[in-house]
N, C-alpha and C positions, 0 to 999 in steps of 0.2 A: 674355652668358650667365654665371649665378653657379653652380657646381659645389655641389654636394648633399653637403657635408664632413660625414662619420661622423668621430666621434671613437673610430677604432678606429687600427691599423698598416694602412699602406696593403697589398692583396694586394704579392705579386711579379710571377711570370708562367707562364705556361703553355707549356709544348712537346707537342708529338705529331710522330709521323714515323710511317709504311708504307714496307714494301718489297715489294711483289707478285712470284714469280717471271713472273708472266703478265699483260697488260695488264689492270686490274681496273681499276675506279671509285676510284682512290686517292682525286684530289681530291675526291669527295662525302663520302668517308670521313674525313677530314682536316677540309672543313669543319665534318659534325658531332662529330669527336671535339673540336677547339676550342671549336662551342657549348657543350659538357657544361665546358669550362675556362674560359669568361669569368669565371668570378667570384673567378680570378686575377689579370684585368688587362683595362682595362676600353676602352683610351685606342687602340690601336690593335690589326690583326690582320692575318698575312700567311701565304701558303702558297707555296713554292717544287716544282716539280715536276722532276721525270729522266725521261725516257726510252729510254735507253740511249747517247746520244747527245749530247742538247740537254739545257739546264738552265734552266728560266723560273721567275719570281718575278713576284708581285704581292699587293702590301700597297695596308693603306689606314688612313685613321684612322677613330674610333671602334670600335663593337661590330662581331662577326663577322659583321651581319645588314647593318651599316651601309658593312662593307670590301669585299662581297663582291655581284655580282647574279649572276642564271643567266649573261651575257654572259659575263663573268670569269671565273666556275668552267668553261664551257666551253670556253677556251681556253689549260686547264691540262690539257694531256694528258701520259701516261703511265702508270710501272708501280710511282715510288715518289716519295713527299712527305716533306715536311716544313713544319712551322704553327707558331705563336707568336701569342698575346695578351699584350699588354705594358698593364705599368705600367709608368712611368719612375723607378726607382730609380736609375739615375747616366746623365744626358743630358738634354735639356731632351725634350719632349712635342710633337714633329713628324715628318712622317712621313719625313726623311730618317732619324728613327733608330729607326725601326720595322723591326719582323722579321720573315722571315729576312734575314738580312743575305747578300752573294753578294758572292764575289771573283775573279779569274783568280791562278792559279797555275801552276806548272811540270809538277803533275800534271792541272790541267784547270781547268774553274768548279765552288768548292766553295759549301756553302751553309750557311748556321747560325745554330741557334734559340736561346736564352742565357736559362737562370732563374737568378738568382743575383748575385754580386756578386763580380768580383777585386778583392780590396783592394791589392793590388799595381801597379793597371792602370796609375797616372800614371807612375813610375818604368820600367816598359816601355816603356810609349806614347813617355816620353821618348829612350829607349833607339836607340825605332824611327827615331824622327825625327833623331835624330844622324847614324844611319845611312842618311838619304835617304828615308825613308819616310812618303807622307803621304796622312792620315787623311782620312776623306769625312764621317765621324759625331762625335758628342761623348759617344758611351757610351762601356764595358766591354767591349762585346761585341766591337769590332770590334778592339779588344787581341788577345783569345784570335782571333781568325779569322785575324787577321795572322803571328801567333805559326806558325798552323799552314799557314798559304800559303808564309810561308818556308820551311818546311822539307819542303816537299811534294814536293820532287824526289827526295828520299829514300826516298819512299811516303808516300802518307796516314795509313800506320795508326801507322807510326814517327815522322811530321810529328806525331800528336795526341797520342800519347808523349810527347814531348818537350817537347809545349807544357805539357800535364798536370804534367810538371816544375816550370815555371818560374812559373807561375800560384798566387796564395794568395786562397783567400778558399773562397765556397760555390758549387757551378754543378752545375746538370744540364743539359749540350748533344746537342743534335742534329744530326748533322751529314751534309748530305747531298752524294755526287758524282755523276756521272753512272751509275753501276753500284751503288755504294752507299751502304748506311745504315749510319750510328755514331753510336750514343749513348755519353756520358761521364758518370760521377756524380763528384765531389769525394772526396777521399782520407777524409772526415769523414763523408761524408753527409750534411747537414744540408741539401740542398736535394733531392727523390725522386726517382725515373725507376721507372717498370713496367714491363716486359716484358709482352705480349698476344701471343696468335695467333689469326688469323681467317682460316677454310678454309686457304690454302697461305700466307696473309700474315702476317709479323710485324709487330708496333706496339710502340712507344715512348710512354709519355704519364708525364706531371707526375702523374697521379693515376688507380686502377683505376676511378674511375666514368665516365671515356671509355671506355675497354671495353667497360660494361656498356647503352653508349647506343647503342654501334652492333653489338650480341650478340659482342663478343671473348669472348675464355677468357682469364683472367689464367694467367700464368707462372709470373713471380718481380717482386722487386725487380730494379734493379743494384747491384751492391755496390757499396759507397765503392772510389774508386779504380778501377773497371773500365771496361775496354772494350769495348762491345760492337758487334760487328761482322754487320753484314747483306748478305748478296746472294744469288748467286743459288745459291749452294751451300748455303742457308743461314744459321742462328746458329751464330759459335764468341765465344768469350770472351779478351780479350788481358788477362788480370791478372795485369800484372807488380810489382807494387807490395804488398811485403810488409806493411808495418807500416802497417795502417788501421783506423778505429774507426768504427763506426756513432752519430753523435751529432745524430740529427734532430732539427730546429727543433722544442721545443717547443707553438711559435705552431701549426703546422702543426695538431695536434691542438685544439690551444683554440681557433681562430678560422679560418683560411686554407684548408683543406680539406673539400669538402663531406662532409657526415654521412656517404654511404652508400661513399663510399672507406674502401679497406684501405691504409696505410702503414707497409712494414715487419714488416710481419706483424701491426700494433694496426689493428681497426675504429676508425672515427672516431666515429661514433656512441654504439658500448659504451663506447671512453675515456670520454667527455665524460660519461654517466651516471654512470659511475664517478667521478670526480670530482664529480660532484652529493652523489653519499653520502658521498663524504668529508670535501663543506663541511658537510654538516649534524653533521657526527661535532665537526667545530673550531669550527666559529661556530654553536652552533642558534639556535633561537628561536619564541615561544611564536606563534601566527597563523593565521587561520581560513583559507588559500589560499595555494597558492607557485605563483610567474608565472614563467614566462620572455621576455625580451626577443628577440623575431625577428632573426633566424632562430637562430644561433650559440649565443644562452643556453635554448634550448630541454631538449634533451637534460640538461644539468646542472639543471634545474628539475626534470624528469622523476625523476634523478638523488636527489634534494633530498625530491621528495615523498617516495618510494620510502623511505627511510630514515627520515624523521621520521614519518611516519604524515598527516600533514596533505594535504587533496585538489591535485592539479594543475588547472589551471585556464588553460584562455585570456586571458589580460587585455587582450591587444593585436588588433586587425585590422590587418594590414601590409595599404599600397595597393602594389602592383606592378605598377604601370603609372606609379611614378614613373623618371622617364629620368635619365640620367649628370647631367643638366644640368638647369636651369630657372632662368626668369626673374622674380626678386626685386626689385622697386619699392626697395626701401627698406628699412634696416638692421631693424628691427623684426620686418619680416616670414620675413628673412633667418635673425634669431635663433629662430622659429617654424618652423625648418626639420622639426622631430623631428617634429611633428602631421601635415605631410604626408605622413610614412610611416607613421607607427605613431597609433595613436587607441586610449583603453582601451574598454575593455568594462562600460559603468557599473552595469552590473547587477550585474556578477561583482565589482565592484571596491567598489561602495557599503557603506559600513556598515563593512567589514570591515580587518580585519589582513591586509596582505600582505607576503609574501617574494617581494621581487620580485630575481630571478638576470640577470645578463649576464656574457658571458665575460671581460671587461675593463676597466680604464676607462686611459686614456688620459692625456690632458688633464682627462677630467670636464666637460666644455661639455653633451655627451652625456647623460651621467648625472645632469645636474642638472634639464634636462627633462623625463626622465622621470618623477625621484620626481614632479615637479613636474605629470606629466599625470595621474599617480595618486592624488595628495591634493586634485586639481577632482575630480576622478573621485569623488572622496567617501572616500576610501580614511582611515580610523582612522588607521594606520601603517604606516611603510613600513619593512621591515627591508630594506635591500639586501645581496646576498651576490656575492660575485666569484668564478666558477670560475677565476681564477689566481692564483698572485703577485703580490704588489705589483713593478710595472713600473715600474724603477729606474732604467734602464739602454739607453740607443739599442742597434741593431742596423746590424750595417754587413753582414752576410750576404744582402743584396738586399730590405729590406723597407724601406720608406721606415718612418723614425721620425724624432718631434717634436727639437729639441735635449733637452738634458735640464735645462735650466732652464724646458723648457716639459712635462716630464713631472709630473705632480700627485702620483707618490707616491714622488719623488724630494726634493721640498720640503717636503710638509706630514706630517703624524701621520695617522694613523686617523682620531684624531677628529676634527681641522680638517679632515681629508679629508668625513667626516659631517657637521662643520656647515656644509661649503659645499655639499653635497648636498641638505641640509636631511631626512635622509635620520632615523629614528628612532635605526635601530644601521645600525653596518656592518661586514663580516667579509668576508675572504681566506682562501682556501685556504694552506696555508703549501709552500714548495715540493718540502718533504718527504712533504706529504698528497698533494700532487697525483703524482709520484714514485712512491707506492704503488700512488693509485689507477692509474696507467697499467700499473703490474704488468709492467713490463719493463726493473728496474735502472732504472739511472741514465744509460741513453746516450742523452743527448738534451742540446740545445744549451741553455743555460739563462742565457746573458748575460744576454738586457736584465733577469733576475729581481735574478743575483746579479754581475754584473761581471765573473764570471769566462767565456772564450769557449775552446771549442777551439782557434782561432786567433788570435795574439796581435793587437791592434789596431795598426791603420798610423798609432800617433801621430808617429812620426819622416816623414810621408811629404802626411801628409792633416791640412790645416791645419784643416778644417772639423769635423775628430771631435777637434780640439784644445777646439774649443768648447763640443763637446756632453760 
């Protein structure tokens, strides 16, 4: 089976967590708040359950349609969960390092879901194993779970304090015991957590459009740095941690979060328009139709029209009934991957100038079949326009990214960027437009843009971002 490679940043992953005072239908809840987050991570999915007592877990690989039958959901009872869809951003892609991960400790069996990335994790890990400690997995995640099984004898909530300490990088965990739920967000924020409530229940998710798929009430955020504490007295808030800054991923809004989430207090949606008008303000161009690329470059097309006066227009029919996976004979057909998802629109497309928008490019493998389906398509010319930054720069905050000798707008210009595109013109939002258009300062993570990270990079530690 040859995997269906977008030339975008791979997702991260997804957390959700419940805590019912009264035995409720968690796991149903759980499953579908993860459906509403696979398009975080696509490679595995797992749900661990409490009931005041007992702690059961069961994962699986692939989709949360593919980890999970009625069988399995039936025999996760209880009054509070915890769920995880992964992509593997640090560990290979099996289901020993699938989540939640589940440990024994001094205060009981804990449970935990991990979005993000410790950049610190080898240097611990090593730490641990000096000290007789050994590992079942080859991720991150089970760094931070260890960290806080140590010190669990102390209490769980001063165990995740402390680990919270010692840990650097980006994370929003969930963490479940037999009584309770804690979620954690990083001292930066640059990876989300919601707050929801449903009838007496509270919820935890990666993003407010789980809420709105199984009718929660959004809350709040959690703040960088916080911890939040669930059971059966309630939410109370352990934030001990004075000096923190709200600096969310970027990407988050450009690509990784679905449209109709709130992060932070910015819709995802209104952002992405808003930067539509802000490319057409820095790059316009003269063209009888502006497209966007499914799904992600839609809204900045929208964006785009809206501003220049020129019509929005369908260019593309997405097939969505393409799977994680498919079977490719032959290099050829492999490099023909784009057509299987995306097909233009020759009516809309013939004859005509288009502004065709996508929120990134990557590598450009991507973007080069596009213009490329556009000008069979009959298409005059194709202006291409990028709702971001030129992406300069890996991320080591839990996103899988290319080295950066394989990033395309780390090596080339603009224009070499255009004529490998074959593309008419080509324009970038610059990071100060896009900055505006978000209309909320400057606190957002903007590495892979400009090099610079909230947190400094583990080149003393991690041989492999020595290369990138």
């Amino acid at each position: 089976m040859i995997e269906l490679v977008k030339d975008k940043f791979k997702e991260e992953c997804g957390v959700f967590g419940i805590f019912s005072p009264d035995v409720e239908e968690v796991t149903s809840i759980t499953y579908y708040g993860l459906y509403a987050l696979q398009h975080r991570g696509q490679e595995s999915a797992g749900i661990a359950v409490a009931d005041g007592s007992n702690l059961r877990c069961e994962k699986g690989m692939g989709l949360v349609s593919e980890a999970f039958d009625k069988e399995k959901l039936g025999e996760l009872r209880g009054n509070a969960a915890i769920g995880h869809v992964r992509y593997s951003t640090a560990g290979s892609s099996n289901l020993i390092n699938a989540q939640p991960l589940v440990t024994e400790s001094k205060y009981g069996t804990v449970a935990m879901a991990h979005n993000g990335n410790c950049t610190n994790a080898e240097v611990i890990r090593d730490l641990l194993e000096d000290g007789g400690h050994l590992f079942n997995t080859t991720n991150d995640s089970e760094v931070i779970l260890s960290l806080i099984a140590r010190g669990a004898r102390r209490g769980i909530e001063q165990a995740v304090f402390e680990a919270l300490q010692a840990i650097k990088g980006s994370f929003a965990l969930v963490i479940l015991t037999k009584d309770k739920l804690i979620g954690v967000r990083d001292t930066y924020g640059i990876r989300p957590l919601a707050i929801g409530k449903y009838k007496d229940s509270y919820i935890l998710t990666s993003e407010s459009c789980a809420l709105d798929t199984i009718g929660a009430e959004f809350v709040r955020d959690v703040k960088p740095g916080e911890i939040v504490v669930i059971d059966k007295e309630g939410l109370r808030s352990v934030n001990k941690i004075e000096r923190t800054t709200c600096n969310t991923c970027s990407f988050e809004y450009i690509y990784f979060a679905r449209p109709d989430s709130t992060i932070d207090g910015m819709n995802v949606y209104e952002s992405r328009v808003r930067v539509g008008e802000g490319l057409y303000k820095e790059c316009p161009a003269e063209a009888d139709v502006v497209i966007g690329v499914p799904d992600s470059g839609l809204a900045a097309a929208v964006g785009y029209a809206k501003a220049s006066g020129i019509p929005y227009a369908d260019g593309f029919i997405k097939n969505r009934y393409i799977g994680r996976t498919f079977i490719a004979p032959s290099q050829e057909l492999r490099e023909k991957a784009v057509a299987l998802k995306l097909n233009p629109l020759k009516n809309i497309v013939n004859g005509k100038r288009i502004v065709l928008i996508d929120d990134s490019i990557v590598r450009g493998t991507t973007s080069v079949r596009l213009v490329e389906l556009m000008k069979k398509a009959g298409a005059k010319e194709v202006h291409f326009r990028v709702a971001s930054p030129i992406v300069k720069f890996p991320c080591y905050f839990g996103i899988d990214t290319p080295y950066r000798r394989e990033l395309i707008g780390a090596n080339k210009t603009v224009e070499e960027i255009k004529d490998m595109l074959g593309a008419d013109s080509l324009g970038y939002i610059s990071i100060e437009g896009m900055i505006e258009a978000f209309g909320r300062g400057d606190n957002f993570c903007l590495g892979c843009f400009s090099g610079v990270y909230p947190v400094a990079p583990p080149m003393e530690t991690n041989k492999d971002y020595l290369e990138r």
